[in-house]
C-alpha positions as a Markdown table, in Angstrom:
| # | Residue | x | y | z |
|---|---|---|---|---|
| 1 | Unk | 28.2 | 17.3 | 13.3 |
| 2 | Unk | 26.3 | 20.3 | 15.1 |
| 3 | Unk | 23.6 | 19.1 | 17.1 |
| 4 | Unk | 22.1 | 15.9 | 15.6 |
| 5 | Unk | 22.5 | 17.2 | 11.9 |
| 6 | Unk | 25.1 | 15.9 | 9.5 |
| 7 | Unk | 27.2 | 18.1 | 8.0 |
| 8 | Unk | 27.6 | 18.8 | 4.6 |
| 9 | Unk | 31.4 | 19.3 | 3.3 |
| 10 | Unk | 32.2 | 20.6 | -0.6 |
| 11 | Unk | 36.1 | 19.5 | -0.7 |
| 12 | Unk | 37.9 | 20.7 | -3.8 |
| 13 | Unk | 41.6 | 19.3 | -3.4 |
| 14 | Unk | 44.6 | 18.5 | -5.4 |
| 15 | Unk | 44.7 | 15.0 | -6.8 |
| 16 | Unk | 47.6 | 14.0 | -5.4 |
| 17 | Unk | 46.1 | 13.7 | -2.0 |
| 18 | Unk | 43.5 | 11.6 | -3.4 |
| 19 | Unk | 44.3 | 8.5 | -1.3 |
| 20 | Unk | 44.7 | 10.2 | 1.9 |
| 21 | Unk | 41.1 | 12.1 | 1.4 |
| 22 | Unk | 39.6 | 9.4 | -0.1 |
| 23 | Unk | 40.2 | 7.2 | 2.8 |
| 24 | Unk | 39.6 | 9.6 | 5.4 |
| 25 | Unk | 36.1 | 10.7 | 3.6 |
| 26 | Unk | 34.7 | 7.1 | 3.9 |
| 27 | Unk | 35.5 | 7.2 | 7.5 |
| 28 | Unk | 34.1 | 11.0 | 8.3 |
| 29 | Unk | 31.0 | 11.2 | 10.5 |
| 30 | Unk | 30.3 | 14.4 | 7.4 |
| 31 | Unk | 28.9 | 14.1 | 4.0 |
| 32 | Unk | 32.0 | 14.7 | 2.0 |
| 33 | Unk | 31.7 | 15.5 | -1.7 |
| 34 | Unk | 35.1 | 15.5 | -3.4 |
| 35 | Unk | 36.1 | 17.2 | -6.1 |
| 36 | Unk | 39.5 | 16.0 | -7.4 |
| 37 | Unk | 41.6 | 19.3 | -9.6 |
| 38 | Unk | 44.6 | 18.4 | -11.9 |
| 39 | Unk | 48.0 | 18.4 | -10.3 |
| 40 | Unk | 49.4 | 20.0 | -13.1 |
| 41 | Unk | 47.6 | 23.3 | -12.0 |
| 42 | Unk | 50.4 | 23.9 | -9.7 |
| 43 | Unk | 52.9 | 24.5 | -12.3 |
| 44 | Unk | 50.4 | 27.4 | -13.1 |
| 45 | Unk | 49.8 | 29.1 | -10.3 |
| 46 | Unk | 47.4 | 31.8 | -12.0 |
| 47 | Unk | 45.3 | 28.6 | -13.8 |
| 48 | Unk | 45.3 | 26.7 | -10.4 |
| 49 | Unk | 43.6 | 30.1 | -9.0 |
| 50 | Unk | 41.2 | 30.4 | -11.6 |
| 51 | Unk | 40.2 | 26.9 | -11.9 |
| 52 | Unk | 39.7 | 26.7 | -8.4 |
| 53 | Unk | 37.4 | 29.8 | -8.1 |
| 54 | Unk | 35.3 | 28.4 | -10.6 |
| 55 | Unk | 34.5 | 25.2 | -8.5 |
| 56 | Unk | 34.4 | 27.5 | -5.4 |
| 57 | Unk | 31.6 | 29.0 | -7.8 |
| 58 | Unk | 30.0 | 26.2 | -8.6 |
| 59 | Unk | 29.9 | 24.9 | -5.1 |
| 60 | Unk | 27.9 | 28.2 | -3.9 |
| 61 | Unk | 25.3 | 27.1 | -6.5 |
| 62 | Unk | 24.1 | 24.8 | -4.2 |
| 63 | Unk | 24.0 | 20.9 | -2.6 |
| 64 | Unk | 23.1 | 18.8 | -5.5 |
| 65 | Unk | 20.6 | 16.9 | -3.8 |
| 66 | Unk | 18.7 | 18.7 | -2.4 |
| 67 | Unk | 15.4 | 16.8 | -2.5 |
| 68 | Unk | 12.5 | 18.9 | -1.8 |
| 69 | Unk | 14.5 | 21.9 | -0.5 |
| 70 | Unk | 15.4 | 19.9 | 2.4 |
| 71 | Unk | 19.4 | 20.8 | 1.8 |
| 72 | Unk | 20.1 | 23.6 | 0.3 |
| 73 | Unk | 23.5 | 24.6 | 0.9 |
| 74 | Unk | 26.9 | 23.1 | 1.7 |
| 75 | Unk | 27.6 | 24.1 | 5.1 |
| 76 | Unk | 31.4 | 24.5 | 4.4 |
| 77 | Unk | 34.0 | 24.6 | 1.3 |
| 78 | Unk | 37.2 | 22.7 | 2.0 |
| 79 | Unk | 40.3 | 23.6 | 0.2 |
| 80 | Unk | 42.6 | 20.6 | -0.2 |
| 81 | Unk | 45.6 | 22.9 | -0.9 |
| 82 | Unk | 47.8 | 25.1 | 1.1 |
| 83 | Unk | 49.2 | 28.5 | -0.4 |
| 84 | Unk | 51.0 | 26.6 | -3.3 |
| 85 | Unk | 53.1 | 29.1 | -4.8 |
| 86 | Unk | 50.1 | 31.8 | -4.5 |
| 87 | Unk | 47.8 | 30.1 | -6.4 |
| 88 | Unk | 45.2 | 29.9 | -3.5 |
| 89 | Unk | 45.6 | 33.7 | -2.9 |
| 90 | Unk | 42.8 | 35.6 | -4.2 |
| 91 | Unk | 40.0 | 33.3 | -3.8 |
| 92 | Unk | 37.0 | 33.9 | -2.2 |
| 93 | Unk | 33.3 | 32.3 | -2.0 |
| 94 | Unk | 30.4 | 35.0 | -2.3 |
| 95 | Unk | 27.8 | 32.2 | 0.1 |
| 96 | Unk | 29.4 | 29.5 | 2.1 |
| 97 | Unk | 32.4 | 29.8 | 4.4 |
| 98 | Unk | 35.6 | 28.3 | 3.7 |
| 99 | Unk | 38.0 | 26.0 | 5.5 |
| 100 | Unk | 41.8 | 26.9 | 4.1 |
| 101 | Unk | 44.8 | 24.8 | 5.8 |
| 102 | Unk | 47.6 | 26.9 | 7.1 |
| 103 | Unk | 50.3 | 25.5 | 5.1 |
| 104 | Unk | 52.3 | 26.8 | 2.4 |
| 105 | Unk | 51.7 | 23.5 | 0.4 |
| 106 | Unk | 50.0 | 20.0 | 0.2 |
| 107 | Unk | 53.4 | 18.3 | 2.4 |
| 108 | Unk | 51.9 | 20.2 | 6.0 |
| 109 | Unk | 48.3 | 18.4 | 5.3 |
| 110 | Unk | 50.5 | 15.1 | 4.4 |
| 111 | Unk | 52.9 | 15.3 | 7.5 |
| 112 | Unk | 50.0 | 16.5 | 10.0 |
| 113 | Unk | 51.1 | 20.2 | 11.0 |
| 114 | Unk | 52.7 | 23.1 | 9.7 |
| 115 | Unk | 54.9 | 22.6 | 13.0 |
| 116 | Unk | 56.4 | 19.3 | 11.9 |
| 117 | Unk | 56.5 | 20.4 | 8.0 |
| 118 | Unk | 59.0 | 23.4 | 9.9 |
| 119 | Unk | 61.0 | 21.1 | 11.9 |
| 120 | Unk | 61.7 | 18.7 | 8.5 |
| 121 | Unk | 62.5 | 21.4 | 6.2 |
| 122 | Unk | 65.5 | 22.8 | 8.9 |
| 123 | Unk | 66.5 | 19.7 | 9.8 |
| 124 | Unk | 66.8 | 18.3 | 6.3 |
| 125 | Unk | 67.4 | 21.5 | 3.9 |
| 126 | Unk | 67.6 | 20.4 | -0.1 |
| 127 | Unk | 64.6 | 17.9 | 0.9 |
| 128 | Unk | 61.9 | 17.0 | -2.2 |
| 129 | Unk | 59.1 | 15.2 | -1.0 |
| 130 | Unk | 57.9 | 12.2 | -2.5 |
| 131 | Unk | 53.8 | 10.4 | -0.9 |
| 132 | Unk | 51.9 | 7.8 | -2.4 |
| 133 | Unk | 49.7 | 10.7 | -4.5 |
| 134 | Unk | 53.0 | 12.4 | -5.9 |
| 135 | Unk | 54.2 | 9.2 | -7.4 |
| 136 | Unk | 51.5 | 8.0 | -8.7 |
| 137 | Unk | 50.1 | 11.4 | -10.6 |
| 138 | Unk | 53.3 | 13.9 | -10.3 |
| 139 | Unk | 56.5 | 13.7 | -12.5 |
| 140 | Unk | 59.0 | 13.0 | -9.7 |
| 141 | Unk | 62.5 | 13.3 | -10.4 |
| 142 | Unk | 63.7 | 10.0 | -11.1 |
| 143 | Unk | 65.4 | 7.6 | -13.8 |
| 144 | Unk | 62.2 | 7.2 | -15.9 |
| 145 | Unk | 61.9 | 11.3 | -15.8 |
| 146 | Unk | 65.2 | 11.7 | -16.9 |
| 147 | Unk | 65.3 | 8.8 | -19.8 |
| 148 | Unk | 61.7 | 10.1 | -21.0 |
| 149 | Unk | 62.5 | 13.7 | -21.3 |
| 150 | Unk | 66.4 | 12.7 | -22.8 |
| 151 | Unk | 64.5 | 11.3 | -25.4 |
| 152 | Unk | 61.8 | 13.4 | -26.2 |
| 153 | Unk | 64.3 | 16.4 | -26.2 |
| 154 | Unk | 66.3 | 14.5 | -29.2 |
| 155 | Unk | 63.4 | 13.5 | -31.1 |
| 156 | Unk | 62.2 | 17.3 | -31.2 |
| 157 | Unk | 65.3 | 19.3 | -30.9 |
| 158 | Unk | 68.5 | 17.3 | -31.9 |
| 159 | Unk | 71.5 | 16.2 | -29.6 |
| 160 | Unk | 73.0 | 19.7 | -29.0 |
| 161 | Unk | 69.6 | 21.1 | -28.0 |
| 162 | Unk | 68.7 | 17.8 | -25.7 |
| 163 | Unk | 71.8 | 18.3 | -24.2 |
| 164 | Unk | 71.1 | 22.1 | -23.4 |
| 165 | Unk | 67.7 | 21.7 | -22.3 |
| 166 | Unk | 68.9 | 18.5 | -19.9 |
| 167 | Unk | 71.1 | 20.7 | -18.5 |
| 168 | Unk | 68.6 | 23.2 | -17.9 |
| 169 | Unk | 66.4 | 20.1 | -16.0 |
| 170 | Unk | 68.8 | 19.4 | -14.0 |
| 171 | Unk | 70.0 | 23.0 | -12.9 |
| 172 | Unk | 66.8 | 23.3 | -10.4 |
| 173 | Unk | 67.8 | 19.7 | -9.1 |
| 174 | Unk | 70.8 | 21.4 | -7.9 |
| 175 | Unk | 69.2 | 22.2 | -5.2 |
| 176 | Unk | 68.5 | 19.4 | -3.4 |
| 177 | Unk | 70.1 | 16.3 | -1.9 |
| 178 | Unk | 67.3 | 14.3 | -0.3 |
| 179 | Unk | 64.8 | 12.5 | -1.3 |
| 180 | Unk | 61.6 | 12.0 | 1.3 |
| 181 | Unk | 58.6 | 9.6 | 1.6 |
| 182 | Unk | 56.3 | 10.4 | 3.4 |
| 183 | Unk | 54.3 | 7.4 | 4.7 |
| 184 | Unk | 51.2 | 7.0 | 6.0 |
| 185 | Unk | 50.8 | 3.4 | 6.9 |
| 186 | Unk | 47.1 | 3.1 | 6.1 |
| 187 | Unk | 47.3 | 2.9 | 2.8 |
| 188 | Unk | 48.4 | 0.2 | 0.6 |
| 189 | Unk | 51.3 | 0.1 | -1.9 |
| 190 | Unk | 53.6 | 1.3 | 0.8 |
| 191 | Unk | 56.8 | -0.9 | -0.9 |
| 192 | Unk | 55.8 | 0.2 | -4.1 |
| 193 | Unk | 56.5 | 3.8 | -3.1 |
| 194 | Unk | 59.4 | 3.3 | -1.0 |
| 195 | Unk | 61.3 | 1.5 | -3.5 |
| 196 | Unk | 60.2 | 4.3 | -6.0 |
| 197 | Unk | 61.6 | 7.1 | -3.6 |
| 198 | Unk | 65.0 | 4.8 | -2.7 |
| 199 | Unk | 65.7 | 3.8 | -6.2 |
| 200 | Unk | 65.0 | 7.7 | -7.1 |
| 201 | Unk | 67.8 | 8.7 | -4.5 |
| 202 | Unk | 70.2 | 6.3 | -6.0 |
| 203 | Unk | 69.9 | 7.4 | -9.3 |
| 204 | Unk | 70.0 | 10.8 | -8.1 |
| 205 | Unk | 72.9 | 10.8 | -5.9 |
| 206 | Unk | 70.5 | 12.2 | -3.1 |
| 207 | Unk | 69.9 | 10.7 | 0.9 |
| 208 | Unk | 66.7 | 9.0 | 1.3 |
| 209 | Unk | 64.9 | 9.6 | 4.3 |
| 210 | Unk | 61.2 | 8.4 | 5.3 |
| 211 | Unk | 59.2 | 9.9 | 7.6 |
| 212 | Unk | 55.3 | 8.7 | 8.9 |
| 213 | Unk | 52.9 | 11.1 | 7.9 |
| 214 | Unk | 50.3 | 12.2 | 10.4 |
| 215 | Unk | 46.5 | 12.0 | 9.5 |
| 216 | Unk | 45.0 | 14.3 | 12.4 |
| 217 | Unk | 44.9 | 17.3 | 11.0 |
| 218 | Unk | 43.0 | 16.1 | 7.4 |
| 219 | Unk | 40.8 | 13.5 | 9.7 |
| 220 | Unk | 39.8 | 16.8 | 11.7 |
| 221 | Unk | 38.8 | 18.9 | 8.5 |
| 222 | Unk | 37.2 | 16.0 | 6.9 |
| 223 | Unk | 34.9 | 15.6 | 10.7 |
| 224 | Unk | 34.0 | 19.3 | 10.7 |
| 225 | Unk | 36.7 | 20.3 | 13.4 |
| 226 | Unk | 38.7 | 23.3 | 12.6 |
| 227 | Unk | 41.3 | 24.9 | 14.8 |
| 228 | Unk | 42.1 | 28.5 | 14.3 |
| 229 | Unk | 45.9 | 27.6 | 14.3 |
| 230 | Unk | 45.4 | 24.4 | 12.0 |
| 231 | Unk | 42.8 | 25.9 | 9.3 |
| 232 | Unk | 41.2 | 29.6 | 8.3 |
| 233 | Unk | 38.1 | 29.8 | 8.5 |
| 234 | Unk | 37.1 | 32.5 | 5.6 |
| 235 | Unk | 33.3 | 34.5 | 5.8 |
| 236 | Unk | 31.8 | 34.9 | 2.5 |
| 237 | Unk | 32.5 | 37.6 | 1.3 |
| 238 | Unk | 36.0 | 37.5 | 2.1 |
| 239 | Unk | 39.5 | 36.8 | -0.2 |
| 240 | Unk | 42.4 | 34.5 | 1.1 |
| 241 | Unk | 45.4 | 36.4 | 1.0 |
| 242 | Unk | 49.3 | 35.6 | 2.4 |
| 243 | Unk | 50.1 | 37.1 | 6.2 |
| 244 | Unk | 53.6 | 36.8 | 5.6 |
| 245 | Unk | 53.8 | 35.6 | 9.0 |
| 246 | Unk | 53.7 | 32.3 | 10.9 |
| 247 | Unk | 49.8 | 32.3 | 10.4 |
| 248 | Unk | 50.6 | 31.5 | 6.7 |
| 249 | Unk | 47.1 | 33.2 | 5.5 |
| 250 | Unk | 44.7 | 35.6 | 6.0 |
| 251 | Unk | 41.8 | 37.0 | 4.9 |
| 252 | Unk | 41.0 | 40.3 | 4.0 |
C-alpha cells in the first residue's frame, strides 16, 4: 500500500510456483495480476528470456482496466523467477520498475531466502528439489520418467539406440543422491507429494530429505515490500544482468 492507495502488481512467474503465488495473491493487501509462463522455458534459457520480455512489454502497455483513465499504469512488474540459468539476464522494462528476487532459481523464493537455499545446498550436495508445483508440471526424475522415456526411445529408435540414449538420461542423474521436498504446509496435497518425492528416492537409490519452505519472502513481494537484500529493484530503463557476487543480480 502507499498512503491509502492500492497497489497495482503485474506478476509474470514460472508455473511451477503457481500454488504458492496463487495462494499468497488472494491474501495480498495488492491487486495482483498473474501471469503464469511455461516451465518448459527453462530448458531454453534464450526462449525463457525472450518470452519473458515480451510480457514485460506487454505489461508497460498499460493496467487493463483502466476505467476512465483512473489507473493507468502498473505500479510494479514482479518477476516470479530467479536468474535461472541466465535466462532472466537481459531483461529490462522501458516504463514500470521491476521487482527481481535475488536468487539464482525458483528453490530461494520456495525455501524463503537465498541464505537458507545456501545453507541446504552445502549441507546436502547432489540435492534435486522436488515442491508441490515441480511435481505437478515438471518431469521429475522418477519411475514413471524413466518407464515413459524407455519406451518412447524403443518405439522411435530401436533397443540399441534406447539403451544409448537411457544411458545418456541417466549420466546427468549421476550427480546427485538426494531427493528434497520442499513443504509448505498451507497447501493441500501435501502426502501426495511426499509419497511422490520418497517413492522417487527409492527408485532412485537417492536419500530423501524434507524440508518446510518459508513463505515470507513471496508474502512480502506479493504486499509491495521489497528488501534491497531480498529483491532488485530495476528503474526503467535499466537491464538485469549477473553480479557474480553474493548480490546474485544487478542492473546495469
Amino acid at each position: 500500500m502507499e498512503g491509502n492507495r492500492m497497489l497495482r502488481l503485474k506478476v509474470i512467474a514460472c508455473d511451477v510456483l503457481n500454488r504458492e503465488i496463487s495462494y499468497l495473491s488472494s491474501r495480498s493487501g495488492c491487486h495482483v495480476d498473474v501471469t503464469f509462463m511455461h516451465q518448459g522455458l527453462h530448458d531454453t534459457p534464450d526462449k525463457l528470456r525472450a518470452s519473458l520480455q515480451q510480457e514485460i512489454d506487454r505489461a508497460n502497455g498499460g493496467f487493463p482496466y483502466n476505467y476512465y483513465n483512473t489507473a493507468p499504469d502498473y505500479d510494479y512488474i514482479i518477476i516470479g523467477y530467479g536468474l535461472c540459468s541466465n535466462g532472466a539476464a537481459g531483461i529490462s522494462s522501458s516504463r514500470i520498475p521491476m521487482v527481481v528476487p535475488r536468487g539464482h532459481d525458483c528453490i530461494t523464493l520456495l525455501l524463503g531466502s537465498k541464505e537458507a537455499y545456501h545453507e541446504r545446498f552445502h549441507a546436502n550436495p547432489g540435492t534435486y528439489w522436488y515442491s508441490a508445483g515441480w511435481i505437478e508440471r515438471g518431469w521429475q526424475p522418477s519411475e514413471k520418467r524413466h518407464t515413459v522415456l524407455l519406451r518412447e526411445y524403443l518405439e522411435k529408435y530401436g533397443e540399441d539406440n534406447a539403451e544409448y540414449l537411457m544411458e545418456m538420461e541417466q549420466g546427468w542423474m549421476k550427480d546427485y543422491k538426494n531427493a528434497a521436498f520442499i513443504r509448505w504446509e498451507n497447501l493441500a496435497n501435501t502426502a501426495y507429494y511426499r509419497s511422490f518425492t520418497q517413492d522417487s528416492a527409492a527408485y532412485l537409490n537417492w536419500n530423501y530429505l524434507e524440508y518446510e519452505g518459508d513463505q515470507g519472502l513471496l508474502s512480502r513481494i506479493l504486499n509491495g515490500v521489497f528488501r534491497e537484500a531480498e529483491v532488485l529493484v530495476v528503474p526503467p530503463g535499466k537491464k538485469v544482468v549477473q553480479s557474480f557476487d553474493e548480490r546474485i543480480i544487478r542492473y546495469e
